[in-house]
ROLOGU-627568 format. One record per residue (C-alpha): residue in three letters; residue number from 1; x, y, z. Coordinates in nm, 2 decimals, decimal comma. Layout:
N
ala_NUM_X_Y_Z $
...
***
This chain:
353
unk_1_11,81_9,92_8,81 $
unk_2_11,97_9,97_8,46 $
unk_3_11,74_10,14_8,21 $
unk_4_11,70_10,19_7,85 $
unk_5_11,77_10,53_7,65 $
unk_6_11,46_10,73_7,64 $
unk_7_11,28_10,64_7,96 $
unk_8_11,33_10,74_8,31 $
unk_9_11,52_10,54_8,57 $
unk_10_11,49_10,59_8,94 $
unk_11_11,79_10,43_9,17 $
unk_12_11,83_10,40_9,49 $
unk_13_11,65_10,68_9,60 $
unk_14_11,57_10,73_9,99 $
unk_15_11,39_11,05_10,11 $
unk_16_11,33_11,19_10,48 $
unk_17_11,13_11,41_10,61 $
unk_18_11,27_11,48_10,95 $
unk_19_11,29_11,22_11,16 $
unk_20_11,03_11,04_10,87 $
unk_21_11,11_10,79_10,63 $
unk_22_10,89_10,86_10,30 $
unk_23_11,10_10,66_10,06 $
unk_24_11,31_10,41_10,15 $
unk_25_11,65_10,25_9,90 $
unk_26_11,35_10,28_9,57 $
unk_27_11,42_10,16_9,23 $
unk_28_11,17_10,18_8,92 $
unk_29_11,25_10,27_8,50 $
unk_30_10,96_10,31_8,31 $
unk_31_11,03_10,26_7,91 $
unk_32_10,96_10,44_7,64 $
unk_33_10,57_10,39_7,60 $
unk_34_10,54_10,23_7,85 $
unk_35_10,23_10,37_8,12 $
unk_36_10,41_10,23_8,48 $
unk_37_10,13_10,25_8,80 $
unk_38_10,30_10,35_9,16 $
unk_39_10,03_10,22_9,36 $
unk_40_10,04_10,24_9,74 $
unk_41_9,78_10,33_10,04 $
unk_42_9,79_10,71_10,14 $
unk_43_10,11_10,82_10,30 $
unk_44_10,31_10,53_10,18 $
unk_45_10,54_10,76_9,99 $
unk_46_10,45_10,76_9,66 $
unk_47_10,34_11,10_9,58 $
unk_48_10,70_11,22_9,72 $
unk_49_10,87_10,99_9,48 $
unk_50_10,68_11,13_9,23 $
unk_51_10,72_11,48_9,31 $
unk_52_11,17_11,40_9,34 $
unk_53_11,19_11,18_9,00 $
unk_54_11,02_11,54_8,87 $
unk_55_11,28_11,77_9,06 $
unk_56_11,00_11,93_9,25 $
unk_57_11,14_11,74_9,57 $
unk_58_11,54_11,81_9,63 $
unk_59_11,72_11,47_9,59 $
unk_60_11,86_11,36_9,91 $
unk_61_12,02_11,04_9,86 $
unk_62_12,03_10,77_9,49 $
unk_63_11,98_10,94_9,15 $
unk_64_11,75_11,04_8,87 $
unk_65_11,82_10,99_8,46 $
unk_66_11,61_11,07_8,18 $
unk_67_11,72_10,89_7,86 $
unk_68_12,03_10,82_7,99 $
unk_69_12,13_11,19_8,13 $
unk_70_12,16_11,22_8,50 $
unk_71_11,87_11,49_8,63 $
unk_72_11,96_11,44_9,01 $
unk_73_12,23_11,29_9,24 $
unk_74_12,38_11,35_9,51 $
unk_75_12,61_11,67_9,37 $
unk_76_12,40_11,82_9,08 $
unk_77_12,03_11,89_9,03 $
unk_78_11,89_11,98_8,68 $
unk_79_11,59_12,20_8,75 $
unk_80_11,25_12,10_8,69 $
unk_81_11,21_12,25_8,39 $
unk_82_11,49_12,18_8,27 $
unk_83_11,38_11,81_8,29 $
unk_84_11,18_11,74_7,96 $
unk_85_10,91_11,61_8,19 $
unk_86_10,55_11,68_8,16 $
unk_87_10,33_11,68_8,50 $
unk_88_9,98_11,67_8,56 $
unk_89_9,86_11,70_8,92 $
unk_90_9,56_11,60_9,09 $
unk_91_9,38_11,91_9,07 $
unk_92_9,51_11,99_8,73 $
unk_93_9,64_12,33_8,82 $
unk_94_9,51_12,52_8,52 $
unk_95_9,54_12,88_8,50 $
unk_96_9,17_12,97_8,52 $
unk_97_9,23_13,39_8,36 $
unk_98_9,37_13,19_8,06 $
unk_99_9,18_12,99_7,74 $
unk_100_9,27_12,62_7,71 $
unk_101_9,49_12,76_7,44 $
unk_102_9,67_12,97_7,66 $
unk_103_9,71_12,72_7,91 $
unk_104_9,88_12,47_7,70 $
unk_105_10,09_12,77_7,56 $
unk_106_10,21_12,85_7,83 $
unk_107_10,47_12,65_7,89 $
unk_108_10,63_12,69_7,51 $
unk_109_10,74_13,02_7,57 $
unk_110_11,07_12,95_7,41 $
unk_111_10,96_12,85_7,07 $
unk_112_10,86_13,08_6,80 $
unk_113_10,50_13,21_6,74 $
unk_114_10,47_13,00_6,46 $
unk_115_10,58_12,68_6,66 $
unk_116_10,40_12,72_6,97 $
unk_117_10,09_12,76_6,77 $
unk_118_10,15_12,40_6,58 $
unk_119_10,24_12,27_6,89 $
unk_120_9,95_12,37_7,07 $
unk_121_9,74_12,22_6,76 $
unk_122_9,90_11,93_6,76 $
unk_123_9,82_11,90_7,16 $
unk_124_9,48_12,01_7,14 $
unk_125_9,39_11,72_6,84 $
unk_126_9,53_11,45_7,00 $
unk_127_9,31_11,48_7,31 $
unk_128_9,02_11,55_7,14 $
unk_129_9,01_11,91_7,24 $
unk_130_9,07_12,13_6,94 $
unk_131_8,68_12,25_6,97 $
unk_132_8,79_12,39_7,28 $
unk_133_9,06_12,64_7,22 $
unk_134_8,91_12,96_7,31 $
unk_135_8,73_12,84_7,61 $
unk_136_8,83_12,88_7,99 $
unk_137_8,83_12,65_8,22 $
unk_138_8,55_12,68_8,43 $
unk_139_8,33_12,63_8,13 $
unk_140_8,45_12,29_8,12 $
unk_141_8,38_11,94_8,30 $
unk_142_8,62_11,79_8,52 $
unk_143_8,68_11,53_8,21 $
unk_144_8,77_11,80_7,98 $
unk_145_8,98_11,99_8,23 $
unk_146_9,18_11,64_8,28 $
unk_147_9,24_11,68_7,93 $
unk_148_9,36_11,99_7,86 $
unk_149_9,59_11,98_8,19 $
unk_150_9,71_11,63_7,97 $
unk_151_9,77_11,83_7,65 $
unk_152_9,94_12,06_7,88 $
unk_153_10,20_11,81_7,97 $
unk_154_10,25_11,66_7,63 $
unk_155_10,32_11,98_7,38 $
unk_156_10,61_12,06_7,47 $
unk_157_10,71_11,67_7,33 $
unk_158_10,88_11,55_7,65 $
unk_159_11,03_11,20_7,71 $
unk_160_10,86_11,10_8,03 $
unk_161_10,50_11,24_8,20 $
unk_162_10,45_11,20_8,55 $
unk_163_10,08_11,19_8,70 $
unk_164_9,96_11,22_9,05 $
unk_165_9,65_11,03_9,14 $
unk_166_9,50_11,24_8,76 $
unk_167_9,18_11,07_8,78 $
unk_168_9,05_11,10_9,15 $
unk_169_8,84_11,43_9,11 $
unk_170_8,58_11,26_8,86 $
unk_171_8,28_11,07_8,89 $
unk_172_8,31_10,67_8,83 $
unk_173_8,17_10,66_8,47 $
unk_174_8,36_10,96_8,35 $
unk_175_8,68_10,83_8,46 $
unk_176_8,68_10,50_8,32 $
unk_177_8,60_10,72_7,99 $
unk_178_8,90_10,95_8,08 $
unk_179_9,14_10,71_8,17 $
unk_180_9,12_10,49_7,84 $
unk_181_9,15_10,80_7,64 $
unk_182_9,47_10,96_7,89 $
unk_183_9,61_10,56_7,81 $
unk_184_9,57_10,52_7,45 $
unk_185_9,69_10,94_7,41 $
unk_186_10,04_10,85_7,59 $
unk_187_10,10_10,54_7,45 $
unk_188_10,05_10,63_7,11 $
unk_189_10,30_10,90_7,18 $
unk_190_10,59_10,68_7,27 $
unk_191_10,59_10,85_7,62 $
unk_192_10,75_10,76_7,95 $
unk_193_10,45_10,74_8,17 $
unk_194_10,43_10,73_8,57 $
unk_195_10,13_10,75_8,77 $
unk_196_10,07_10,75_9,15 $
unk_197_9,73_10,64_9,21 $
unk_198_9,59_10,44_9,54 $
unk_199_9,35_10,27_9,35 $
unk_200_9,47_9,88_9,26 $
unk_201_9,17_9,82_9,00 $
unk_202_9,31_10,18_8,84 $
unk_203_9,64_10,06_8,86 $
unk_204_9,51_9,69_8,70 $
unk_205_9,33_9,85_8,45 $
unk_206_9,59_10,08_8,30 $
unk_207_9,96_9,98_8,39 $
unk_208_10,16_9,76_8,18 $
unk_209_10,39_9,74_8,50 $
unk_210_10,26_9,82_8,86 $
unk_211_10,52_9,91_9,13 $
unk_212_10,35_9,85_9,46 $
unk_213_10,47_10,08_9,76 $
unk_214_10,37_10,06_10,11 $
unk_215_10,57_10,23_10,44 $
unk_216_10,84_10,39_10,19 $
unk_217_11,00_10,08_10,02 $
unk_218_10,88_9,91_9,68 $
unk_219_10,78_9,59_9,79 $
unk_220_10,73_9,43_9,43 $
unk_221_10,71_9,54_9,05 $
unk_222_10,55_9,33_8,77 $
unk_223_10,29_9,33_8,52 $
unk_224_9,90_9,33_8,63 $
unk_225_9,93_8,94_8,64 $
unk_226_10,21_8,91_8,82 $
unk_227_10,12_9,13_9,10 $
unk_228_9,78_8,98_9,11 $
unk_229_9,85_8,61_9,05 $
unk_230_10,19_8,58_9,27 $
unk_231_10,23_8,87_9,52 $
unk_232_10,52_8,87_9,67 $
unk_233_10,38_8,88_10,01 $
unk_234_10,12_8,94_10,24 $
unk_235_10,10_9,36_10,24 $
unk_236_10,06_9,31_9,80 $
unk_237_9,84_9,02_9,81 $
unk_238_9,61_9,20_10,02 $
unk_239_9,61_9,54_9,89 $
unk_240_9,46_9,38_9,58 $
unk_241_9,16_9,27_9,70 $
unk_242_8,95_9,08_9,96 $
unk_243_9,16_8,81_10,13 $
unk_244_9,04_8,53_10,38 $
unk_245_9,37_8,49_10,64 $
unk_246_9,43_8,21_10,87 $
unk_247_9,72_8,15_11,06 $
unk_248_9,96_7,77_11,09 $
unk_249_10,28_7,65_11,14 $
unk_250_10,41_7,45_10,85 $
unk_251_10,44_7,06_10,92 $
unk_252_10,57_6,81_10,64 $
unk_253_10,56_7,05_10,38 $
unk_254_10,20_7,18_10,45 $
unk_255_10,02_7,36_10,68 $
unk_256_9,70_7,29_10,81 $
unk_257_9,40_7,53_10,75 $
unk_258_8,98_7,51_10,84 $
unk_259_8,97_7,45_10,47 $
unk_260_9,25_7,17_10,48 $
unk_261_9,61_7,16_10,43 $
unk_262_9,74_7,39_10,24 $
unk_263_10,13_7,28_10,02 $
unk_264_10,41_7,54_10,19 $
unk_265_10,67_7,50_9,86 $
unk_266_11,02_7,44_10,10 $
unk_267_10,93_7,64_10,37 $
unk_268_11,09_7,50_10,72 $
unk_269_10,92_7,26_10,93 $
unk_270_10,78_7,44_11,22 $
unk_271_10,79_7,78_11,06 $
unk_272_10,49_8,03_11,18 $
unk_273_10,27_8,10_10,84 $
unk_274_10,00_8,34_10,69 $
unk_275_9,78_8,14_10,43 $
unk_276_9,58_8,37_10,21 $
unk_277_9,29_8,26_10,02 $
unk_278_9,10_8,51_9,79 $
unk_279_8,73_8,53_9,82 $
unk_280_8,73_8,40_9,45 $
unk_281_8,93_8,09_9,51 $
unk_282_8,68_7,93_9,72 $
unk_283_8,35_7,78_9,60 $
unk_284_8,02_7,65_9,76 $
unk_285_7,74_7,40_9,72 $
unk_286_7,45_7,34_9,88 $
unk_287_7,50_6,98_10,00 $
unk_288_7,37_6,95_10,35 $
unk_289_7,52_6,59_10,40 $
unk_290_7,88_6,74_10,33 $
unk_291_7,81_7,09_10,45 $
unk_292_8,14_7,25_10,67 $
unk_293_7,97_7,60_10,69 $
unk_294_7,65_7,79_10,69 $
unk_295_7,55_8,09_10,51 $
unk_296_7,54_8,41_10,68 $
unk_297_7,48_8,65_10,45 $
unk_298_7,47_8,68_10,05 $
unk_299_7,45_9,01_9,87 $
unk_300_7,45_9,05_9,49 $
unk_301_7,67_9,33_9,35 $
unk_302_7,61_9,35_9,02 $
unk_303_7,88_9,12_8,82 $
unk_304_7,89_8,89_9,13 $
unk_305_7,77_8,80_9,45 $
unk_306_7,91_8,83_9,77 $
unk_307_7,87_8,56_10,00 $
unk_308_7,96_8,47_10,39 $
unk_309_8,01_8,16_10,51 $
unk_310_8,03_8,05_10,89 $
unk_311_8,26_7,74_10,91 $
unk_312_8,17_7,42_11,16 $
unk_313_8,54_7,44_11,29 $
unk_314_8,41_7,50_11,67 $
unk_315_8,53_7,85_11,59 $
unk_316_8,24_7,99_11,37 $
unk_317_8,56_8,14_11,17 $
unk_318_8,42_8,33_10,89 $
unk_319_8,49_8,30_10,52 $
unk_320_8,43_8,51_10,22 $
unk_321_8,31_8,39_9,86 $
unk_322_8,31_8,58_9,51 $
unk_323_8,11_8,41_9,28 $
unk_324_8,01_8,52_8,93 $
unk_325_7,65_8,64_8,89 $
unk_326_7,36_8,62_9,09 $
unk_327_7,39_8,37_9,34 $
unk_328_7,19_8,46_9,65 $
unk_329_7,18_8,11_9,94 $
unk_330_6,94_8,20_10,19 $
unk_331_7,08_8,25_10,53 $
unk_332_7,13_7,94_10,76 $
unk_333_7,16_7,71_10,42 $
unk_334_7,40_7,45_10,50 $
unk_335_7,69_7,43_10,22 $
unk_336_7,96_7,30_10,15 $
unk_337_8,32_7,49_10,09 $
unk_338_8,59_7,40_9,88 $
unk_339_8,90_7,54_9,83 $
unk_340_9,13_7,67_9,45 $
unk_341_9,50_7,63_9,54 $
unk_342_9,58_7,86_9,29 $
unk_343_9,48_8,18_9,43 $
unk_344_9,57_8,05_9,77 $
unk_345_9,94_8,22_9,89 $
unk_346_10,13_8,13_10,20 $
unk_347_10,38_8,36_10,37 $
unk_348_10,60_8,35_10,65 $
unk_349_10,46_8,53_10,91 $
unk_350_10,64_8,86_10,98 $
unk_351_10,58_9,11_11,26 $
unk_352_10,43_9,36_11,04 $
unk_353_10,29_9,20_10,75 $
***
């Protein structure tokens, strides 16, 4: 994957532990400004591709550039700090016998008194923690730790940052708080950003790009949409969410589903299929004289309601609905369920999906 000057391009890259595969053939840039989410269940590989674009993992096979300059391949390695990268990890790893100015000074060893201490100003005002300087870390929240482990990373001016799963320690309010501030922070700076996270709405809610991993291999890289709206198969499209699944073979073009036939797009007659239908792409009504399901439960969650819905196919197959708002149908209500094609994905069915 070709990359721009001033970002951070990561080719071909396969890592082993063992007899283990971690990371298999991966290729991701991230752009100057630009905040790219590695998202992934636990284990998938993520974390250790994090950990070799930053040189804290040997390279074993592809190669790593920074604006343009070769950090890693398979002959040379340019040391991690060496790398004009800036890491925060999940527990921060502050130095807790040093002040928050002393932790974010740390690192700036090489510069002049005068410099480090503009530096560290300069670090300390743009994450809102100049009040801060003489404090220690364990007077601080988790939020404000976050932050100075951020300013940390950012002094010493480098061209990419690299975060590992950065918001995971805090409680839900104070990380929605965090993470808009940690976004708006990097971006303003004009910094390379990745971050490993196994949280999809994270990843949604802060990524210009997401790169989703699973077993080792990038399965698909696009923007929040794009990941969301066309998945490039089954593993994505349900990592993001709630899915109903139901199984075919495709016949004329479609395949037939409890919900009705569902448009395959040119794949072969007689080909073995997943359909996925996301709980928001299906609707109800309470019609009794149309009904094809009946209400088995109905909980409201806040924003929306979460319904399911027995089918009359002879199977009782379950469905799930998302609606908006408060919409509770008592159990045993006979409805009616309809189907939106455009969150509704078919796949050819793979051994491991």
């Amino acid at each position: 994957m070709v990359s721009d000057v001033n970002d951070l391009a990561i080719e071909h890259v396969t890592h082993r532990f063992g007899v283990i595969l971690a990371v298999d053939d991966a290729e991701l840039s991230v752009g100057a400004g630009e905040v790219v989410c590695l998202v992934g269940p636990s284990g998938c590989g993520k974390t250790t591709l994090l950990r070799v674009a930053a040189g804290l993992e040997p390279l074993q096979e592809g190669r790593v550039t920074i604006g343009g300059a070769v950090m890693a391949d398979t002959r040379n390695a340019v040391p991690p700090e060496n790398r004009n990268v800036g890491i925060v990890f999940q527990d921060y790893a502050l130095f807790p016998h040093l002040t928050v100015r002393g932790n974010i000074a740390f690192g700036l060893q090489k510069h002049n008194t005068a410099e480090r201490d503009r530096m560290v100003a300069q670090a300390l005002e743009r994450t809102g923690m100049s009040g801060y300087a003489a404090t220690y870390p364990h007077q601080l929240s988790g939020g404000q730790q976050q932050r100075v482990a951020l300013a940390r990373a950012i002094a010493p001016r480098p061209r990419v940052v690299l975060l590992d799963e950065p918001f995971s320690g805090l409680d839900t309010s104070l990380r929605h708080r965090v993470r808009d501030q940690t976004a708006e922070i990097l971006r303003d700076s004009g910094i390379a950003t990745l971050m490993v996270t196994h949280d999809p709405e994270e990843a949604m809610y802060l990524a210009d790009r997401i790169a989703v991993m699973n077993r080792g291999r990038i399965r698909q890289v696009g923007s929040p949409d794009e990941i969301y709206l066309k998945p490039a198969d089954t593993f994505v499209a349900a990592f993001f969410g709630d899915v109903n699944r139901f199984e075919g073979v495709v016949e004329n073009g479609h395949v037939q589903t409890v919900l009705g036939p569902v448009a395959t797009n040119g794949t072969a007659n007689g080909a073995k299929v997943d359909v996925l239908v996301r709980p928001e792409a299906l609707s109800i009504a309470e019609t009794p004289d149309h009904a094809n399901g009946t209400i088995a439960s109905a909980r409201f969650l806040g924003r929306s309601s979460l319904i399911d819905v027995r089918l009359s196919d002879g199977e009782a197959t379950r469905v799930r609905v998302h609606v908006p708002g408060r919409y509770l149908p008592k159990a045993g209500a006979q409805v009616s369920v309809t189907r939106n094609d455009t969150q509704t994905f078919v796949f050819t069915r793979t051994a491991k999906a």
